[in-house]
C-alpha positions as CSV (number, residue, x, y, z in Angstrom):
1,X,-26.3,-36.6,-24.0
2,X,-29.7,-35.2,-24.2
3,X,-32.1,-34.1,-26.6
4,X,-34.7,-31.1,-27.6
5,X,-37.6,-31.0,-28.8
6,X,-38.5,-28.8,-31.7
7,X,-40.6,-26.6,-30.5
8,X,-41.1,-26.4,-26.4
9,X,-44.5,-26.5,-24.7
10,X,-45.3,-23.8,-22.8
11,X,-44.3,-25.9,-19.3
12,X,-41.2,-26.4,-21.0
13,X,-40.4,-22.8,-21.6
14,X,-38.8,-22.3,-18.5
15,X,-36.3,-25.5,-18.4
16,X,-32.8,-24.6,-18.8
17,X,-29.6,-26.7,-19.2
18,X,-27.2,-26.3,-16.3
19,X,-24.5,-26.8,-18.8
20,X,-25.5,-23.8,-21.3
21,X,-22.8,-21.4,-19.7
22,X,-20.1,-23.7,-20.4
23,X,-21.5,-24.5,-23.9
24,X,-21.5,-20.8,-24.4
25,X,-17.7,-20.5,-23.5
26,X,-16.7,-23.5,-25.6
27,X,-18.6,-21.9,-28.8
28,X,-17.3,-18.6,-28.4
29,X,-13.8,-20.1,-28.5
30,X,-14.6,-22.1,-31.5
31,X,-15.9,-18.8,-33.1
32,X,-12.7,-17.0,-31.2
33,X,-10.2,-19.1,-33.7
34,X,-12.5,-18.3,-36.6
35,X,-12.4,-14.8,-36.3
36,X,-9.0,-14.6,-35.5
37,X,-8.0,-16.6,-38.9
38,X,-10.2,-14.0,-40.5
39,X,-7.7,-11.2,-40.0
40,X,-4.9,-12.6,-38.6
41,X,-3.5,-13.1,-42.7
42,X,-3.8,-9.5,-43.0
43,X,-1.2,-9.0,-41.1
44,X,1.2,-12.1,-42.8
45,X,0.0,-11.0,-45.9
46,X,3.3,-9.0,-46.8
47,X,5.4,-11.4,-45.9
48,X,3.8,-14.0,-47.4
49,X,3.9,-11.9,-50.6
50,X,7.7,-10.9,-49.9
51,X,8.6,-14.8,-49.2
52,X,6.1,-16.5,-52.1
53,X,6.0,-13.6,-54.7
54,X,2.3,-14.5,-55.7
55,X,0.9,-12.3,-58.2
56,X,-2.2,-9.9,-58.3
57,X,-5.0,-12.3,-58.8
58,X,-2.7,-15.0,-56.6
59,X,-2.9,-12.4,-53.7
60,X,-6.5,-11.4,-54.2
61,X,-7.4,-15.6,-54.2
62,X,-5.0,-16.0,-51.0
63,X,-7.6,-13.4,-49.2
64,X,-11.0,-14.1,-50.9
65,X,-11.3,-18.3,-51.0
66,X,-11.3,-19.2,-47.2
67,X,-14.4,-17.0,-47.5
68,X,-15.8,-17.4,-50.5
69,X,-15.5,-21.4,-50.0
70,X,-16.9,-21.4,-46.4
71,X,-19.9,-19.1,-47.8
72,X,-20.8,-21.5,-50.7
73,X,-20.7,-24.2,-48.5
74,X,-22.6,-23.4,-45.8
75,X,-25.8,-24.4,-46.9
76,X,-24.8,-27.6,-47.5
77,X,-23.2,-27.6,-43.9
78,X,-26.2,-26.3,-42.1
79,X,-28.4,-28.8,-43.7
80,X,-25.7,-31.7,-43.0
81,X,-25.8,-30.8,-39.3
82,X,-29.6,-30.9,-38.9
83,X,-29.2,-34.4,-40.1
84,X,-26.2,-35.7,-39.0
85,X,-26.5,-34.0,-35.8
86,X,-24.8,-30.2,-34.8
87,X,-21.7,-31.3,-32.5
88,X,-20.6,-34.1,-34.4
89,X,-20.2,-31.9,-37.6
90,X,-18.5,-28.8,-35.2
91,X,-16.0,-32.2,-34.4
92,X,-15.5,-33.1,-37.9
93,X,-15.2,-29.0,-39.2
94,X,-12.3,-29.1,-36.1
95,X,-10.2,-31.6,-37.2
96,X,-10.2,-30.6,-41.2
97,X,-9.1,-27.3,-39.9
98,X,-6.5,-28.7,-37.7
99,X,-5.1,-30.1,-41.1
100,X,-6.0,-27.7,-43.7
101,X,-3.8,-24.9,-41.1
102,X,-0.5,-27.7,-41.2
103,X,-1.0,-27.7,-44.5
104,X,-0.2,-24.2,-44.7
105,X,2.6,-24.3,-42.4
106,X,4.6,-26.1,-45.2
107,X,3.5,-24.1,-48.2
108,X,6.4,-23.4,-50.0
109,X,4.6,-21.9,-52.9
110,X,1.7,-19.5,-53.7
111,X,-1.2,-22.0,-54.6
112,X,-0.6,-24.1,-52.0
113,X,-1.6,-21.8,-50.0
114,X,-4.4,-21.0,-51.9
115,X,-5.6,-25.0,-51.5
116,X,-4.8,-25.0,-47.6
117,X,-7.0,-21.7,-47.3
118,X,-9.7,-23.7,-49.4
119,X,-9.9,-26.4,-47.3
120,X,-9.6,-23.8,-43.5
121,X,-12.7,-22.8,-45.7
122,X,-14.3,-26.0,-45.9
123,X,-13.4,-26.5,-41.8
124,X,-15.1,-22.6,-41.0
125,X,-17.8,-24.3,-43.3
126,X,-19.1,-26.9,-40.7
127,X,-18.3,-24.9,-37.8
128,X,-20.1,-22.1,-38.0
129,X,-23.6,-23.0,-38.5
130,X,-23.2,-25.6,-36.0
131,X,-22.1,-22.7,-33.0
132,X,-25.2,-21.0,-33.6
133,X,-27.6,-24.2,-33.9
134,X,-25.8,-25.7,-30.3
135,X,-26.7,-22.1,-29.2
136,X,-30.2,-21.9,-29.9
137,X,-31.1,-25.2,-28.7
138,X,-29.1,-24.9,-25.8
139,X,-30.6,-21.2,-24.6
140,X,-34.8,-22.2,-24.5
141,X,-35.1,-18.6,-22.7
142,X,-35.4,-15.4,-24.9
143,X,-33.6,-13.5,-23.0
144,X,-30.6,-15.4,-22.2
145,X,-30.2,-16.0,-25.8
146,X,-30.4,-12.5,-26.6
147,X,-27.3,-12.2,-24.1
148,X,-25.7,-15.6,-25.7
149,X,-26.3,-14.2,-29.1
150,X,-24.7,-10.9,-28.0
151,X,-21.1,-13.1,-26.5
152,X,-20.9,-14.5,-29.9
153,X,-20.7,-11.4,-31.8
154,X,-18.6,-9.5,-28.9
155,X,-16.2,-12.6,-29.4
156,X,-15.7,-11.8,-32.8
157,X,-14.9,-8.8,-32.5
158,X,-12.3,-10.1,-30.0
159,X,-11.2,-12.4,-32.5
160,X,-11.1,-9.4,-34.9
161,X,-8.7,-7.8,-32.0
162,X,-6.6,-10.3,-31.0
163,X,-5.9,-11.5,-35.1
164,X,-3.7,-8.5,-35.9
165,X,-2.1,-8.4,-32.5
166,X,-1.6,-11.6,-32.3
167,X,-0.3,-12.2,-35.8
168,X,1.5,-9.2,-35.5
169,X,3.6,-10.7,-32.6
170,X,4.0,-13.8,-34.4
171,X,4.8,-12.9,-37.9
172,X,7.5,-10.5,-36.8
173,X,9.8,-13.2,-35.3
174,X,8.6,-16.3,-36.5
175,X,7.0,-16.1,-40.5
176,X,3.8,-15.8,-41.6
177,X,3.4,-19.8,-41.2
178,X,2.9,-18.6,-37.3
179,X,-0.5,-17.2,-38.0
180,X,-1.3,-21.1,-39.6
181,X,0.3,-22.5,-36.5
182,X,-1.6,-20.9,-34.0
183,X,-4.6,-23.1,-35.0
184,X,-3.3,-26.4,-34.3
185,X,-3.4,-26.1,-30.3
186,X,-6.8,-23.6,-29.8
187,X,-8.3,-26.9,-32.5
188,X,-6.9,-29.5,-30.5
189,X,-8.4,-28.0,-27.0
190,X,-12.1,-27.2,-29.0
191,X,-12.0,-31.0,-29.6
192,X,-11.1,-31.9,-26.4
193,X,-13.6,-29.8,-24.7
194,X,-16.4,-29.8,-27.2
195,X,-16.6,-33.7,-27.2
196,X,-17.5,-33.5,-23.2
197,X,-19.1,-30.6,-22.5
198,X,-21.2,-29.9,-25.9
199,X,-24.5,-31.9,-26.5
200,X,-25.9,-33.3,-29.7
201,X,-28.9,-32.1,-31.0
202,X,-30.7,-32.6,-34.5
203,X,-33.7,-31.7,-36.8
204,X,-34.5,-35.2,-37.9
205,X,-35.7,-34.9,-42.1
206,X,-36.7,-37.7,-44.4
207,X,-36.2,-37.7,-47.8
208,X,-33.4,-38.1,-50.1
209,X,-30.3,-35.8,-50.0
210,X,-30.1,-33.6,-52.1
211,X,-27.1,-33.7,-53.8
212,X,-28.3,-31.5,-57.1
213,X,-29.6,-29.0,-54.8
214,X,-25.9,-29.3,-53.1
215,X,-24.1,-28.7,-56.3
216,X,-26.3,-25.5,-57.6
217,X,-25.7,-23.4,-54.1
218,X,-22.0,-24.1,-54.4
219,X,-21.4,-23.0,-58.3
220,X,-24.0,-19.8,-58.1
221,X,-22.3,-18.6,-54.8
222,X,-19.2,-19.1,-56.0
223,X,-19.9,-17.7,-59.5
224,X,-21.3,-14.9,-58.2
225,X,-18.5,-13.9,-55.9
226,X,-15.6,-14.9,-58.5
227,X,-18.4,-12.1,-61.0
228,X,-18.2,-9.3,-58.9
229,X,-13.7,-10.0,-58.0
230,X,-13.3,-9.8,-62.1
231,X,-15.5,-7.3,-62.7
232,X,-13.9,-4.9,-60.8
233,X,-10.6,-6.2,-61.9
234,X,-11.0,-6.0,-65.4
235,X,-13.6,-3.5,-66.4
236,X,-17.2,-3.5,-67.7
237,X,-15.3,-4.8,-71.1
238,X,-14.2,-8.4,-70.4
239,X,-17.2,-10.9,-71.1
240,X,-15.7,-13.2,-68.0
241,X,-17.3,-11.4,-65.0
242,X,-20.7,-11.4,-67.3
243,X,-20.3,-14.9,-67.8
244,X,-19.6,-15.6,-64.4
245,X,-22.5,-13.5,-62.9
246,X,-25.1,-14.8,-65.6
247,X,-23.9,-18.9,-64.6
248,X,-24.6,-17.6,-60.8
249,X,-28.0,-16.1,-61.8
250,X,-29.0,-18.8,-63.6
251,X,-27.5,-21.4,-60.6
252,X,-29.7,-19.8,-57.7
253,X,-32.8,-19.3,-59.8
254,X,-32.4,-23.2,-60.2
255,X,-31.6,-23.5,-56.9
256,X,-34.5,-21.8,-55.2
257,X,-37.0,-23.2,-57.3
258,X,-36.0,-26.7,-56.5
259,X,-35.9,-25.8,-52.6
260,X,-39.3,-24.6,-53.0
261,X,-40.3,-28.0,-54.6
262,X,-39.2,-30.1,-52.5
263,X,-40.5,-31.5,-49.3
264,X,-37.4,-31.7,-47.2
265,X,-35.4,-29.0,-49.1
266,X,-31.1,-28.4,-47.8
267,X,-32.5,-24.7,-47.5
268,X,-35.9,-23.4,-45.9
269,X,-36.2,-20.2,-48.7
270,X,-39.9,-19.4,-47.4
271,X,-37.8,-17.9,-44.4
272,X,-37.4,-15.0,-46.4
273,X,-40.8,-14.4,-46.7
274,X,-40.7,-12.9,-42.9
275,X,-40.1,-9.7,-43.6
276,X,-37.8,-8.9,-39.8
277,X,-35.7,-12.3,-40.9
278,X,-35.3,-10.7,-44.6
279,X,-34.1,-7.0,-43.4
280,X,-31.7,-8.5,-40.2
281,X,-30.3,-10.5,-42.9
282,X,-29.5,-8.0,-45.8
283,X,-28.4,-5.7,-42.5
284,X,-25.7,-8.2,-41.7
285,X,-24.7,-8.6,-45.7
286,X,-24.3,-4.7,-46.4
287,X,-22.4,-4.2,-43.1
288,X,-20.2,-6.7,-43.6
289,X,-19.3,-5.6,-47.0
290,X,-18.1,-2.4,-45.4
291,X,-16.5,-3.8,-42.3
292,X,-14.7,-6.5,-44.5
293,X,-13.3,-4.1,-47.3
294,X,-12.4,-1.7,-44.6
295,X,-10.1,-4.1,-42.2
296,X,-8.2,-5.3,-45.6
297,X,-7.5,-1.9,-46.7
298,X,-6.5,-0.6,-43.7
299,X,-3.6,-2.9,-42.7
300,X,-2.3,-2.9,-46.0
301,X,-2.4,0.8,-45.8
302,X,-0.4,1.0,-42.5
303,X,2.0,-1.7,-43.5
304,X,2.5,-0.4,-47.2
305,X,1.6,4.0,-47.3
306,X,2.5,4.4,-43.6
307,X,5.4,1.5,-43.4
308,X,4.6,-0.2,-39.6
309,X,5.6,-3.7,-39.0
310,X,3.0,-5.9,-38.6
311,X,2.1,-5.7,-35.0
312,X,2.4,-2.0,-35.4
313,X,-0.3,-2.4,-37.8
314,X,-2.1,-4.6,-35.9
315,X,-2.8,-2.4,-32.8
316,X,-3.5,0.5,-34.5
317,X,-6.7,-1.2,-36.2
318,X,-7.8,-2.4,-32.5
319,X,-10.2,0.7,-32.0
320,X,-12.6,-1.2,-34.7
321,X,-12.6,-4.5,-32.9
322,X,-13.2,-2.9,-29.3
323,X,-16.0,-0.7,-30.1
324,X,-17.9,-3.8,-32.0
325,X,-16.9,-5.8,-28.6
326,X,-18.2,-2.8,-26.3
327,X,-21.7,-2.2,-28.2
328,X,-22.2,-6.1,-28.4
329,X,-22.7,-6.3,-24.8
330,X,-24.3,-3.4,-24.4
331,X,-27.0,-4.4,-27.2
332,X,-29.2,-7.0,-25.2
333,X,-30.1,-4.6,-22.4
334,X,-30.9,-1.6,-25.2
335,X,-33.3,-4.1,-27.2
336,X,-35.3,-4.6,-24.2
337,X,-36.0,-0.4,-23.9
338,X,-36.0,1.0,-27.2
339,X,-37.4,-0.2,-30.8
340,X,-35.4,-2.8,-32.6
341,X,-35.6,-0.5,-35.9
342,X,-34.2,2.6,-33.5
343,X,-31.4,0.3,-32.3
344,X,-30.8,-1.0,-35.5
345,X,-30.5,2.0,-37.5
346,X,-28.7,3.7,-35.0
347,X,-25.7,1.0,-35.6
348,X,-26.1,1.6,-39.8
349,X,-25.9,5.2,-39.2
350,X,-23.2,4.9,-36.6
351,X,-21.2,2.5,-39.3
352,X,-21.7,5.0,-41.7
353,X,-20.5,8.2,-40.5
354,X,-17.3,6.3,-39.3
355,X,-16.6,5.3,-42.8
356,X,-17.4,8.4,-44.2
357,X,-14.6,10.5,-41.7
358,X,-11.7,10.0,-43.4
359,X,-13.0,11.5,-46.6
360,X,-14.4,14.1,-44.8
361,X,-11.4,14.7,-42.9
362,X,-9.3,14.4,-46.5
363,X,-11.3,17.4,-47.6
364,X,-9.8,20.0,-45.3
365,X,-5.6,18.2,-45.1
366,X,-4.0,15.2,-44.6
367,X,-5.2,12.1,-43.0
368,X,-3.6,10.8,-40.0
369,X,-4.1,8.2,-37.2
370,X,-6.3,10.1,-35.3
371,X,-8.7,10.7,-37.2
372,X,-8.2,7.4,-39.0
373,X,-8.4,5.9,-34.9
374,X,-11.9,7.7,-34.4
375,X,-13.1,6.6,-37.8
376,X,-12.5,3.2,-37.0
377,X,-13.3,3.4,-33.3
378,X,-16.9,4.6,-34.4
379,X,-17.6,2.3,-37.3
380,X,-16.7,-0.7,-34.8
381,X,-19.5,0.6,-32.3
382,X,-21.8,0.9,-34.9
383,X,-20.9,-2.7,-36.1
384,X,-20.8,-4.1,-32.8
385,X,-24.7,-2.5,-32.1
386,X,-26.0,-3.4,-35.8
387,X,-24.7,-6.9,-36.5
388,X,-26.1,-8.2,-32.8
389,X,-29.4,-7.0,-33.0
390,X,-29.7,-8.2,-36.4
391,X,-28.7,-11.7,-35.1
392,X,-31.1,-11.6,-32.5
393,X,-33.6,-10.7,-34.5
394,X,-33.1,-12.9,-37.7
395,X,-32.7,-16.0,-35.3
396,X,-35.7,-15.0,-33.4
397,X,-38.1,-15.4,-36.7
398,X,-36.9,-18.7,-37.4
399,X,-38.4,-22.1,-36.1
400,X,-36.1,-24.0,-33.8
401,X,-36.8,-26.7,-36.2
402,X,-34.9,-24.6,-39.1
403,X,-32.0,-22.9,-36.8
404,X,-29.4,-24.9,-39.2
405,X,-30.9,-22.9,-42.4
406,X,-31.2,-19.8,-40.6
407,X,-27.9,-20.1,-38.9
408,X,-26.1,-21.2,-42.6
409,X,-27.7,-18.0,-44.0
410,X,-26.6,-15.8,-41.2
411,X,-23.1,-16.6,-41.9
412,X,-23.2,-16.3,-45.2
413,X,-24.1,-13.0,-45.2
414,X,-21.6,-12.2,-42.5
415,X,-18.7,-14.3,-44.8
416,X,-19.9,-13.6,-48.4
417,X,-20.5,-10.0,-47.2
418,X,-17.1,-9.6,-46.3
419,X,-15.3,-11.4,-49.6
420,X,-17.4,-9.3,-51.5
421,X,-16.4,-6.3,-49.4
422,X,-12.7,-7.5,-49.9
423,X,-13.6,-8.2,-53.8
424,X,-15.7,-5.1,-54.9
425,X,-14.6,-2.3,-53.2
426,X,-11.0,-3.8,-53.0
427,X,-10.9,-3.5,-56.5
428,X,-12.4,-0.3,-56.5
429,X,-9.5,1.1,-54.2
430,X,-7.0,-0.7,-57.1
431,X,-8.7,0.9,-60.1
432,X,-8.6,4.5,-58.3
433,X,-5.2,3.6,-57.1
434,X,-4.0,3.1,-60.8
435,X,-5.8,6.8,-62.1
436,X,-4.1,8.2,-59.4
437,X,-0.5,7.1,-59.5
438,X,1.3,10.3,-61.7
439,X,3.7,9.3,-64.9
440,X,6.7,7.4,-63.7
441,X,9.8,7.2,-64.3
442,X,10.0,3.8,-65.1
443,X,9.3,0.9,-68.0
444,X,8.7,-2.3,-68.3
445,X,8.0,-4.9,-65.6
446,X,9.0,-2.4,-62.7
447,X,6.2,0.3,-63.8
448,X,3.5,-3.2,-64.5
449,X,4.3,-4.4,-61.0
450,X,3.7,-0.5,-59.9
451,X,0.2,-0.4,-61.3
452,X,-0.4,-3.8,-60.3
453,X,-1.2,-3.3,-56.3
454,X,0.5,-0.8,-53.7
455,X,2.2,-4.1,-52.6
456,X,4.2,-5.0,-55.4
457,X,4.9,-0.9,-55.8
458,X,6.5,-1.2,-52.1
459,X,8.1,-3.9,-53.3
460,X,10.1,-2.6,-56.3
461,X,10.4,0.7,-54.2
462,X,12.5,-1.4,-51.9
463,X,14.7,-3.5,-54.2
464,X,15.7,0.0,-56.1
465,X,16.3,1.5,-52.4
466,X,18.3,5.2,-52.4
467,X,16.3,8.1,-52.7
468,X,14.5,7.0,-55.8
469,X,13.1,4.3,-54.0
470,X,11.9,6.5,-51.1
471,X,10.7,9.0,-53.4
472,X,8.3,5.9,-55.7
473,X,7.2,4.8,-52.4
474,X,6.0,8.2,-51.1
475,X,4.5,8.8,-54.3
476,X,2.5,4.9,-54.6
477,X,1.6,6.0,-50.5
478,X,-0.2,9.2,-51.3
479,X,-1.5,7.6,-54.2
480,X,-3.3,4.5,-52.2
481,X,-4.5,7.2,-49.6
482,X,-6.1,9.4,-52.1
483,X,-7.8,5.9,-53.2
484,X,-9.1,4.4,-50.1
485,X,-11.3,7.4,-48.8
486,X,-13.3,7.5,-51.7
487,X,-13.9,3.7,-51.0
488,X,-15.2,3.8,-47.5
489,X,-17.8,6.7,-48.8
490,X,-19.3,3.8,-51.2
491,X,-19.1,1.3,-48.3
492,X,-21.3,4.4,-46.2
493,X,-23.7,4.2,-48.7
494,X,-24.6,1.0,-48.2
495,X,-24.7,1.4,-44.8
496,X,-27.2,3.9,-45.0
497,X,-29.0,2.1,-47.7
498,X,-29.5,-0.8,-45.3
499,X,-30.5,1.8,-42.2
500,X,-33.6,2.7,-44.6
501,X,-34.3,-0.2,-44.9
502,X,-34.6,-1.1,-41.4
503,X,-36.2,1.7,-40.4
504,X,-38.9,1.9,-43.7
505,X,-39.5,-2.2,-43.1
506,X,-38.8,-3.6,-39.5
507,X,-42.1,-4.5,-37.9
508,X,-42.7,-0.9,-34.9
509,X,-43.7,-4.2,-32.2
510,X,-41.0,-6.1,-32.8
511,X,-39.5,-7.8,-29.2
512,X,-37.2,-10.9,-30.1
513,X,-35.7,-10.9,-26.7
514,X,-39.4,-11.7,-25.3
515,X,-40.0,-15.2,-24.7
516,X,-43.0,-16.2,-26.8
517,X,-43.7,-19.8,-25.7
């Protein structure tokens, strides 16, 4: 084992672990199984809803609380690994996965799944932030980070790949407990690896934990997440979403006043008052809102409105995860030519225009796979290009000494960007499914279940089979199509919203893949 200082003298700059290659591969592959779990359910989602029968807010909690658990923990977690030290918590987020994902194997109802999926969050939770800590201790040279940096986020978009392909295969012949399965042997071999090849490294803090601090980050992340889900479930009406989003109002105001008391806070907020590590960060969060609603809605529209199987499903999404793997690479070597807030927008722009196609397209006939392929071939490169330069750059502001913070606020944006993506305009795309589902000729709970989610509509569709079945499920298929163009226009705006933003705000001088030492 070996250690690193803080901050590296200037004939330090240059000293470079001979092992940071292989660290590199073993991270990725950590963040590989990550990723994959992210999408991978989409896929087993209907049949887990066909074998479990959950019910709407059931099967919006199955999707939303591995993230929205990993994202209020990961404060906490980044923190933890600064003191505990970075590889031993990426060993101890390993093995809790290992068990939440058996866990699910032998769910045999809907909220156990929901608990297993809690606790994958809690694994993802101590994981993450440690990749990107290992990473930035490990890479001393600018430049070579960039590139590390830019393997990370090109493996997640593998991961993104390989989840609906891979779960596809699976789930066809063996269950949707397959896609839970495949974690146990990719966990054991991170162990195995990880505790020989990875090194330990810490940011040593006195003081007292903070276990107050600890308990205020959890509640208002959660709160606010749980706010904006029941909000667009129930309407501006119900007082529970206002409740909720006031408790998580009040929780981070709390929260980041006492972090700015304290002397060895969990989170470094002052980091947000440098102003290219505030932008790359609210970059991340709107694109991932977009990129996360999209994905759901997309496999459940193949697998529902269009009827593939699973793996059909899950190769026809592949253009998105390619094109974010493709720009990735391609993103160190453009930083080092052209302005950050050029290459940066570029992506937003790019990420909008591809979620704004199949509306466009809508206005002139139907929508089809091709033009639903080029949409989501473009968003990707546009997600691929945005989301590493922002990761660059947000890690570049930051102090080696606070990479844990940083690296716990990176992923939150990238995870609570995505459940809230999944949350918001998910329930958008419900509440315009609903107005635009015509009068039916049914009563009861068979017309409830209709208007509850295009899944429960296939459903009944199939259980009354014959040609009224066909005909309800045609009719619920246009229905959900007419709903979900609408909803990537809002998730454009906020890609655009965040490209002026970058290109009103990021510094014009701005070289994060220059070493600095």
């Amino acid at each position: 084992m070996f250690s690193r200082s803080a901050r590296p003298r200037a004939g330090q700059a240059q000293q470079r672990d001979p092992r940071r290659w292989i660290v590199l591969a073993i991270l990725s592959g950590s963040l590989l199984l990550l990723a994959m779990d992210t999408t991978i359910l989409n896929v087993a989602f209907p049949s887990l809803v066909s074998d479990l029968r959950p019910g709407s807010v059931e099967q919006l909690w199955i999707i939303d609380i591995y993230a929205l658990v990993l994202s209020g923990l990961l404060v906490t977690a980044g923190a933890l690994g600064d003191r505990l030290g970075r590889k031993r918590l990426l060993m101890i987020g390993f093995v809790i996965f290992a068990f939440a994902s058996l866990a699910a194997v032998f769910a045999t109802q809907a909220w156990h799944v929901i608990a297993a999926r809690a606790l994958l969050g809690v694994g993802g939770a101590t994981i993450m932030p440690s990749t990107l800590s290992i990473l930035r201790h490990t890479f001393t040279d600018a430049r070579e980070r960039a590139f590390a940096y830019a393997v990370w986020t090109a493996v997640f978009g593998g991961g993104l790949a390989l989840g609906p392909v891979v779960g596809g295969l699976l789930v066809q012949d063996f269950g949707w407990q397959s896609a839970f399965l495949l974690n146990l042997p990719v966990a054991a071999l991170a162990i195995a690896l990880g505790s020989w090849f990875l090194p330990e490294s810490r940011s040593p803090r006195g003081g007292r934990w903070d276990w107050w601090g600890v308990g205020q980050s959890i509640v208002g992340m959660l709160a606010l997440a749980g706010g904006i889900k029941q909000l667009g479930k129930s309407g501006f009406a119900d007082p529970l979403p206002w409740a909720l989003l006031l408790l998580s109002a009040v929780a981070l105001t709390v929260f980041v006043r006492r972090q700015l008391r304290l002397e060895t806070p969990l989170l470094q907020v002052r980091l947000f008052t440098n102003r290219s590590f505030s932008i790359a960060a609210v970059a991340i969060f709107l694109g991932m809102v977009g990129l996360g609603a999209v994905l759901f809605l997309v496999t459940q529209w193949f697998q529902y409105a269009e009827g593939y199987s699973p793996l059909e499903a899950g190769i026809r999404v592949l253009p998105a995860p390619l094109g974010l793997m493709i720009t990735a690479v391609l993103a160190p070597s453009l930083m080092q030519r052209f302005p950050i807030r050029h290459i940066l927008g570029l992506g937003l722009v790019a990420m909008a225009a591809g979620l704004a196609l199949p509306w466009t397209v809508e206005r002139f006939g139907e929508v089809g796979y091709p033009a639903l392929a080029a949409s989501l071939a473009i968003l990707g490169l546009g997600v691929g290009l945005a989301m590493t330069v922002a990761s660059v750059t947000l890690l570049a502001a930051t102090p080696a000494h606070e990479t844990g913070g940083a690296a716990a606020i990176e992923e939150t944006c990238y995870e609570l960007g995505a459940a809230l993506g999944v949350a918001m305009l998910g329930s958008l795309a419900v509440g315009l499914y609903r107005t635009n589902l015509p009068a039916l000729d049914l009563s009861g709970p068979e017309l409830n279940a209709v208007r509850d989610s295009v899944g429960e509509a296939a459903h009944v569709a199939q259980t009354l089979g014959g040609p009224f079945g066909q005909s309800l499920l045609d009719t619920v298929s246009r229905a959900y199509t007419t709903a979900v163009t609408p909803t990537f226009v809002v998730a454009a705006a906020l890609a655009l919203t965040a490209a002026a933003v970058v290109w009103r705000w990021i510094p014009r001088n701005l070289r994060p893949t220059e070493n600095t030492h």
